[in-house]
C-alpha positions in Angstrom: -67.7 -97.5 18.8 -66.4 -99.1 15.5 -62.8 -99.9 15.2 -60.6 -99.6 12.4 -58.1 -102.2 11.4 -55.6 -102.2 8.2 -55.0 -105.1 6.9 -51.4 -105.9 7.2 -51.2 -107.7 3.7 -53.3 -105.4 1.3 -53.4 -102.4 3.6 -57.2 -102.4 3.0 -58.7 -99.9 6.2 -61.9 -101.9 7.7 -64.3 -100.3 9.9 -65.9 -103.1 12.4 -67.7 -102.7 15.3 -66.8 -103.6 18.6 -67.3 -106.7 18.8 -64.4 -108.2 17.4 -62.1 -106.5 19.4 -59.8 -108.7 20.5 -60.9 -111.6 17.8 -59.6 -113.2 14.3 -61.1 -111.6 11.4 -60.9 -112.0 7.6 -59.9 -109.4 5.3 -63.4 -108.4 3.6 -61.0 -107.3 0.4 -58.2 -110.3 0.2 -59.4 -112.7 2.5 -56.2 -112.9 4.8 -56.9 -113.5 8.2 -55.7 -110.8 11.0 -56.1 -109.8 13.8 -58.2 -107.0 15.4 -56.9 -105.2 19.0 -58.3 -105.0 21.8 -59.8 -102.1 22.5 -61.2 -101.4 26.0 -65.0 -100.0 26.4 -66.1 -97.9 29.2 -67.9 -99.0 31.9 -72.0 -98.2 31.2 -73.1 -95.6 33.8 -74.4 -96.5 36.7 -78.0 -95.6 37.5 -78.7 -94.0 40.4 -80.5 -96.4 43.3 -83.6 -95.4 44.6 -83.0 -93.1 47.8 -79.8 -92.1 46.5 -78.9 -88.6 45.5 -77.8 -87.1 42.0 -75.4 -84.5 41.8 -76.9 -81.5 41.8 -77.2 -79.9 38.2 -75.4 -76.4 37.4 -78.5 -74.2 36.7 -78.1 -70.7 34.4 -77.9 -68.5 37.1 -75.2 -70.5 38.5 -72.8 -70.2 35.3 -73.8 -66.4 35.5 -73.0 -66.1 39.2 -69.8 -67.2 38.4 -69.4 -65.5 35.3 -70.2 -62.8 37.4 -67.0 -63.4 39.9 -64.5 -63.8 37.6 -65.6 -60.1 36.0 -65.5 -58.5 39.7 -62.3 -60.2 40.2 -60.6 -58.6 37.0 -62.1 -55.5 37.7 -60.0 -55.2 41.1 -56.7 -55.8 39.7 -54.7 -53.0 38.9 -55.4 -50.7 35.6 -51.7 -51.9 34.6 -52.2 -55.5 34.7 -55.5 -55.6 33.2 -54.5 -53.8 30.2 -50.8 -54.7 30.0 -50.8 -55.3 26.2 -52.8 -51.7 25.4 -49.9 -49.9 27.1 -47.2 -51.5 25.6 -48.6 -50.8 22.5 -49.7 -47.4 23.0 -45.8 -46.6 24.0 -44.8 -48.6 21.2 -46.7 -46.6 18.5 -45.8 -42.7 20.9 -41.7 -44.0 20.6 -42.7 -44.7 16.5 -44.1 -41.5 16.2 -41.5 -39.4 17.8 -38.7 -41.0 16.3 -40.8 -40.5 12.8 -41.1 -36.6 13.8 -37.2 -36.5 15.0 -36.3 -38.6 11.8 -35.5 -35.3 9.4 -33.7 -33.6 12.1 -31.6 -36.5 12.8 -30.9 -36.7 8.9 -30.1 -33.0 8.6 -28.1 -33.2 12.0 -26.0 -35.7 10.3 -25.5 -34.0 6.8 -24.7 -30.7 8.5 -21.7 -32.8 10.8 -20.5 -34.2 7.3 -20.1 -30.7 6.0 -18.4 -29.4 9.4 -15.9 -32.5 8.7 -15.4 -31.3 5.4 -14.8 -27.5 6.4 -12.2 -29.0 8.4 -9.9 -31.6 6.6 -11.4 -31.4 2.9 -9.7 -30.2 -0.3 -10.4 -26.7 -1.8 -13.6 -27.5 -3.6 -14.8 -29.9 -0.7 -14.8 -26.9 1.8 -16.4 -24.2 -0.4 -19.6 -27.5 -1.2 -19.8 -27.9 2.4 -19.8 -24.0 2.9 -22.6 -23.6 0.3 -24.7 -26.7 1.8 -24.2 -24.9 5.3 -25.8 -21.6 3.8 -28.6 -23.4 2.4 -29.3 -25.3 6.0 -30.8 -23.6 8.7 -29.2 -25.5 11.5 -28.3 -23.9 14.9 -25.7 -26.8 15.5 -23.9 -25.4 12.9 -23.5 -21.9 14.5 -20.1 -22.3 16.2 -18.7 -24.0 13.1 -19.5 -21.6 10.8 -18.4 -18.4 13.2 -15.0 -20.0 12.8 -15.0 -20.9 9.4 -16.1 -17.3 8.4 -12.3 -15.7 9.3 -11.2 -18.7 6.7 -8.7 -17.7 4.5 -10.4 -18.8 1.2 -13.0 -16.5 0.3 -15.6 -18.5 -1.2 -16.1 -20.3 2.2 -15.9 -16.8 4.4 -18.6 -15.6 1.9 -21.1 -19.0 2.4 -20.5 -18.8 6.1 -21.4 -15.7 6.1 -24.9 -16.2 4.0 -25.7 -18.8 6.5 -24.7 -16.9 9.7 -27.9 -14.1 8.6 -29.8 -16.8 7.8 -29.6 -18.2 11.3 -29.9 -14.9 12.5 -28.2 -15.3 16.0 -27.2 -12.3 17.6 -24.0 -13.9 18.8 -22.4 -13.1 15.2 -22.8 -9.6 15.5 -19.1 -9.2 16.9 -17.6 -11.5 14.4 -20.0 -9.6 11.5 -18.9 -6.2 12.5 -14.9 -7.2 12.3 -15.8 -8.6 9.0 -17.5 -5.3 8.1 -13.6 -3.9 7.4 -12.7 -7.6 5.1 -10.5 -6.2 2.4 -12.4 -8.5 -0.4 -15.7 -6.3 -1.3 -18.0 -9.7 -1.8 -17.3 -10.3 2.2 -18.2 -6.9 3.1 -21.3 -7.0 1.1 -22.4 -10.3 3.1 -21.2 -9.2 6.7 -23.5 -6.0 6.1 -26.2 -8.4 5.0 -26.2 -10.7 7.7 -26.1 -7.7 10.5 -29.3 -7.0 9.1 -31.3 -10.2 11.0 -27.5 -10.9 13.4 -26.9 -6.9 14.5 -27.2 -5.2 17.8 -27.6 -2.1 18.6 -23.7 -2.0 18.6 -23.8 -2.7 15.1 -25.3 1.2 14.0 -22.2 3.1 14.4 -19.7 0.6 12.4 -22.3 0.3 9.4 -22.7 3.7 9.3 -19.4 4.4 8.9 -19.1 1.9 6.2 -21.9 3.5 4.3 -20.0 6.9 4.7 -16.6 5.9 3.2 -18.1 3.8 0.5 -19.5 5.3 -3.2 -23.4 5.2 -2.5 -24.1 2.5 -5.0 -21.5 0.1 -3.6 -23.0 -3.1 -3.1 -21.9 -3.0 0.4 -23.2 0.2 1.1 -26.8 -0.9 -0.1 -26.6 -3.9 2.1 -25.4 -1.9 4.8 -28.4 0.8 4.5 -30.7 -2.3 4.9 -29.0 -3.8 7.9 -29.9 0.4 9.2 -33.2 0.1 8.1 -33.7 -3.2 10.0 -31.9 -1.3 12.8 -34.4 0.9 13.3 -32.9 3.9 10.4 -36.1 4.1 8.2 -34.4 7.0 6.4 -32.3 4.2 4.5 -35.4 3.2 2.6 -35.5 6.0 -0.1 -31.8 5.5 -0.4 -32.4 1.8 -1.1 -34.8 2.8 -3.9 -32.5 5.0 -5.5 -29.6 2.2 -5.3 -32.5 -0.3 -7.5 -32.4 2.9 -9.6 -28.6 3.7 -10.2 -26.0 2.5 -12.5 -24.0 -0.6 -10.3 -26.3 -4.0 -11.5 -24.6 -5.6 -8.3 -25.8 -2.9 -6.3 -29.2 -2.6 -8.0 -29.5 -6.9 -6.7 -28.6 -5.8 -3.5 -31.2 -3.1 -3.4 -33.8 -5.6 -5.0 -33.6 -8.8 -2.4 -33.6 -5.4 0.3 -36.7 -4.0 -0.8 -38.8 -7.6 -1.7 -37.6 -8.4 2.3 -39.1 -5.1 3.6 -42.4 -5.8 1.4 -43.9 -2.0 1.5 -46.1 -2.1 -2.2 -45.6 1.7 -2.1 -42.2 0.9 -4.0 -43.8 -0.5 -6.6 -44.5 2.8 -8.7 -40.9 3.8 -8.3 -39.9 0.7 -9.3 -42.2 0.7 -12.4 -41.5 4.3 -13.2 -37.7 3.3 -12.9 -37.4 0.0 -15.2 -38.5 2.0 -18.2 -34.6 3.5 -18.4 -33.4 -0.3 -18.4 -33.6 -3.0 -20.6 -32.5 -7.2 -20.7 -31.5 -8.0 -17.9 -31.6 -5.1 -15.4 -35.4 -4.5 -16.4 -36.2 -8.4 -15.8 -34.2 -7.6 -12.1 -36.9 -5.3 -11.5 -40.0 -6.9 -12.6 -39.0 -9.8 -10.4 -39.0 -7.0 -7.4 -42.3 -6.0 -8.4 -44.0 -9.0 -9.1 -42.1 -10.1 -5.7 -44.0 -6.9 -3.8 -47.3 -7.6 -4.8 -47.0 -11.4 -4.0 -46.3 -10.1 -0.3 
């Protein structure tokens, strides 16, 4: 096996063979003497002596035999140590997943928290923002909240409560929503007569009825309170509602409008068209969106 050796003066590397391990050399590039270790050498194999034995070679059938063992030996441990890494990674990637999936509602569980806090402690125009944001998400954590917040003193927030109470559309308002029914500011009334229409109970017939009765028929409340009837169950309300989209109040002919595009029945739509000739601006642009709305459905 050659040796290498650097030259401790020039730093010249020299490759020698064996043989001068151990002995005085001269640098083949500066001519310095040095030195060259010792390096030991194995001992040359010995030759077997006649009549003695060799180890036995390992044939191909024996690596496969025990190729063989070490498979069946694997295959008896348990499905959980033999594929320890798979599972952890398969949980890994199911915990990923679900906490992608859960990752919205966890955002919008925090936003709607925010806005409670705000209902709560905020100034003026804090409460009515977080009122409107409510209204806008459907979130059943809100629902105690916002059955509180919908006997609050400022308007504007009862009114956004409200909107987001039918949007939820849990019967547990309906108490709450027919109390509201009697709110002296008209805006409130129109909304608590919405909302019954997706919140209300059958307890909820007699006090919108009554409403309907001592208000002028193109109220705005009393339209929103003939389509809570109609979702009640009253399908009489439904010519009433297109004569509302047809009458002089433009609040009342909105209220009439959002009523009839949520019932969907095209058979409205020739009213409807026959009607709109008598307006114009505006009003007529109210009830082209209705229409357009009706045949979308």
């Amino acid at each position: 096996m050659p040796i290498e050796v650097e030259c401790p003066k020039c730093g010249a590397m020299l490759r020698l063979e064996d043989r001068f391990s151990g002995k005085q050399v001269e640098c083949t590039e500066c001519g310095s003497p040095m030195m060259v270790p010792e390096v030991a050498t194995p001992p040359p194999a010995r030759e077997a002596q006649p009549g003695e034995s060799r180890p036995p070679e390992v044939t191909f059938e024996d690596k496969m035999a025990i190729q063989a063992h070490k498979i069946r030996r694997e295959q008896h441990k348990p499905f959980a140590v033999r594929h320890t890494k798979g599972i952890l990674l398969g949980i890994g990637l199911a915990l990923l997943v679900l906490f992608l999936l859960k990752l919205p509602w966890l955002i919008q569980r925090v936003k709607v928290q925010a806005d409670i806090s705000l209902l709560k402690s905020g100034s003026r125009d804090e409460r009515r923002t977080a009122a409107k944001h409510l209204a806008k998400i459907v979130n059943p954590t809100a629902l105690p909240a916002l059955l509180k917040y919908a006997r609050d003193g400022d308007k504007s927030v009862r009114v956004h409560c409200l909107e987001a109470l039918g949007t939820l559309g849990n019967t547990r308002a309906c108490g709450l929503l027919i109390e509201l029914l009697g709110d002296e500011e008209p805006v409130v009334r129109r909304e608590a007569a919405w909302a019954l229409a997706s919140c209300g109970t059958d307890e909820a017939t007699r006090p919108l009825t009554d409403l309907v009765s001592r208000s002028d028929r193109y109220d705005p409340a009393a339209v929103s309170a003939r389509y809570a009837l109609y979702r009640l169950g009253d399908t009489t309300q439904y010519d009433k509602l297109l004569d509302a989209l047809l009458g002089p109040n433009s609040a009342a002919r909105h209220a009439a409008s959002n009523a009839l595009i949520e019932i969907g029945k095209p058979d409205a739509i020739p009213v409807i068209e026959q009607g709109m000739k008598e307006f114009t601006g505006t009003e007529q642009a109210v009830m082209k969106e209705t229409v357009r709305k009706l045949r979308e459905r």
